[in-house]
N, C-alpha and C positions, 0 to 999 in steps of 0.2 A: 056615448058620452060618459066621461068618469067626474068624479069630482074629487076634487084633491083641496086641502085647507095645504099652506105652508104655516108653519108658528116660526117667526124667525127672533133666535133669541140673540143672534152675533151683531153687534153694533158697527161691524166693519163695514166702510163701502163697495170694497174688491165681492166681498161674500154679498151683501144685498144687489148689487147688479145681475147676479146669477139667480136670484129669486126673481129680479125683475122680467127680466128676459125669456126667463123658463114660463112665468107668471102667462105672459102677453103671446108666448107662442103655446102654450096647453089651450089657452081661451082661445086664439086664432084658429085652434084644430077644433073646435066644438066641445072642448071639455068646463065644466065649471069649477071656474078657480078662485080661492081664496085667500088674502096674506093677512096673517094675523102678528100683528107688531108687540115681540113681546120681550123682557129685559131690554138691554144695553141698544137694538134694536130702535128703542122708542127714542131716542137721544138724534137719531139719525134724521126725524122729522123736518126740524129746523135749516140743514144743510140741504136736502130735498128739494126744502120749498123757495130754495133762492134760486133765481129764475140765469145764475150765471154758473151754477153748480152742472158737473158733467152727467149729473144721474136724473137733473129734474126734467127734461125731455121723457125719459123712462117714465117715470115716478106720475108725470100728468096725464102721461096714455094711462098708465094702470088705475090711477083716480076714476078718472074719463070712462073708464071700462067695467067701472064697480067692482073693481081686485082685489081690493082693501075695504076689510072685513072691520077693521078697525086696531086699537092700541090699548094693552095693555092698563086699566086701570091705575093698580098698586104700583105697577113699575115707573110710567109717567110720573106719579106722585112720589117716589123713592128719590128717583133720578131728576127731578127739577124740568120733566121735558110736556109736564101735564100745561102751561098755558101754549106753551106751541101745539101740543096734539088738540086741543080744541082750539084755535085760533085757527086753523090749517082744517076746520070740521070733522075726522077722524072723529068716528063712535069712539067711546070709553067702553073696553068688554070688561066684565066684572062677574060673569054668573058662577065661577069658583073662588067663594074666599077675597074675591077682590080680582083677581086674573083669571082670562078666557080659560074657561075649559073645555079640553080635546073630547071630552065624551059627551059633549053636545054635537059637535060636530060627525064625531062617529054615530050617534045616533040618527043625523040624517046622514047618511050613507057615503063620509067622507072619507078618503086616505091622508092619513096625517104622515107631513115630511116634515121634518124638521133640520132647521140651519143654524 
């Protein structure tokens, strides 16, 4: 088993389906995976979470599967997308300065990709 955090900082759909997906098949092979919502990224919440959107099928498996590690503190709050990231229950990570930090995660024995 590996485990691998993504930080995905691109707020694009086409690019978050490819976290999705990679997400939902790394865990389906027994590895422990994590998406960490972070910039531009965190905006994407809201379009997610609408039940007519192409990606929220995606987006509910990975909830459902505990993939999502959570969003972006300071960025939520920059970006105007902090009452949907807590409305939608998304943790706020905040343990760098206000944004998740990678060397927590490396410190419990993560691979960090970033999108």
């Amino acid at each position: 088993m590996q485990k691998v955090a993504m930080f995905v900082f691109n707020g694009s759909p086409m690019c978050f389906v490819h976290v999705l997906l990679n997400a939902l098949d790394m865990h389906a092979r027994g590895d422990r995976v994590q998406i960490v919502m972070e910039g531009e990224s965190t905006q994407l919440v809201e379009q997610l979470a609408q039940p007519d959107n192409w990606l929220h099928g995606l987006w509910r498996k990975a909830c459902g599967q505990n993939l999502v590690a959570g969003a972006c503190k300071a960025c939520t709050q920059k970006l105007g997308a902090r009452p949907t990231v807590e409305k939608n229950n998304l943790v706020l990570l905040d343990d760098m300065n206000g944004h998740p930090g990678m060397a927590a995660f490396r410190e419990r024995g993560y691979e960090i990709i970033t999108f």
